[in-house]
C-alpha positions, -999 to +999 in steps of 0.1 A: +379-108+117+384-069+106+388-063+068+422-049+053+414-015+045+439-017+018+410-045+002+384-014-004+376-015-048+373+021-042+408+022-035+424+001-058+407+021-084+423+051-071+456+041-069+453+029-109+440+059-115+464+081-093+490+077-120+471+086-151+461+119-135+498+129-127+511+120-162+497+150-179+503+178-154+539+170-154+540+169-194+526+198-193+552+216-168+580+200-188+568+221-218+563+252-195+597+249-183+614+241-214+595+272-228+614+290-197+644+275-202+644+289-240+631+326-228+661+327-203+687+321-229+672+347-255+674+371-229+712+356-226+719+361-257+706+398-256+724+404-224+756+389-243+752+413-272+746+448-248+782+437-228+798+428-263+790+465-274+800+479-241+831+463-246+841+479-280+828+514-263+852+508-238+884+495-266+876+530-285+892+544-253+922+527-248+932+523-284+930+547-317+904+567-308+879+583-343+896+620-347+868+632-369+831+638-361+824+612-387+846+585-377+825+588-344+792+591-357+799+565-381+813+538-351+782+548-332+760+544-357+774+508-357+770+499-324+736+513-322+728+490-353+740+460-335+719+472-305+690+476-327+696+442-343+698+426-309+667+438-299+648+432-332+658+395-327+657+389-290+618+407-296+610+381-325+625+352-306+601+365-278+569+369-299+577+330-314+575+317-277+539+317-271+534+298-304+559+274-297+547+273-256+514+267-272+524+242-300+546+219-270+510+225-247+495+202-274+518+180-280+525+171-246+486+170-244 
């Protein structure tokens, strides 16, 4: 009479143990992915706010336009400002990731 091979201890123990060992590597991508997921819609946002300035750029041309030197400077001065802003924030957002990537890392851990 032949033995099951599906009878071996060594592999009963595996296929308990198969489980545990997958658990953790796909907490871990979950984190890693929603890390991603967060990145990509900072860099949404920031995309958002360059085509929102683009746009008034583009309105100054087909409506009043400034007829003073310091009507001009003063719009762009205010467009580079939101630009800057932008920037400033989609930067800090971007600097808080790895803290957070790290802080999800241990939780999922």
């Amino acid at each position: 009479m032949s033995q099951n091979p599906f009878d071996n201890p060594m592999l009963e123990w595996w296929q308990q143990q198969w489980p545990k060992g997958v658990n953790p590597m796909v907490r871990l991508q979950q984190a890693w992915l929603e890390n991603l997921a967060e990145a990509l819609q900072f860099e949404a946002e920031f995309l958002m706010a360059i085509a929102q300035s683009g746009e008034r750029i583009a309105r100054t041309f087909d409506g009043p336009q400034p007829t003073t030197p310091e009507e001009v400077k003063a719009y762009y001065e205010a467009l580079v400002k939101e630009m800057s802003d932008a920037q400033m924030k989609s930067l800090e957002q971007a600097s808080r990731l790895s803290h957070d990537f790290r802080k999800r890392l241990w939780e999922k851990i």
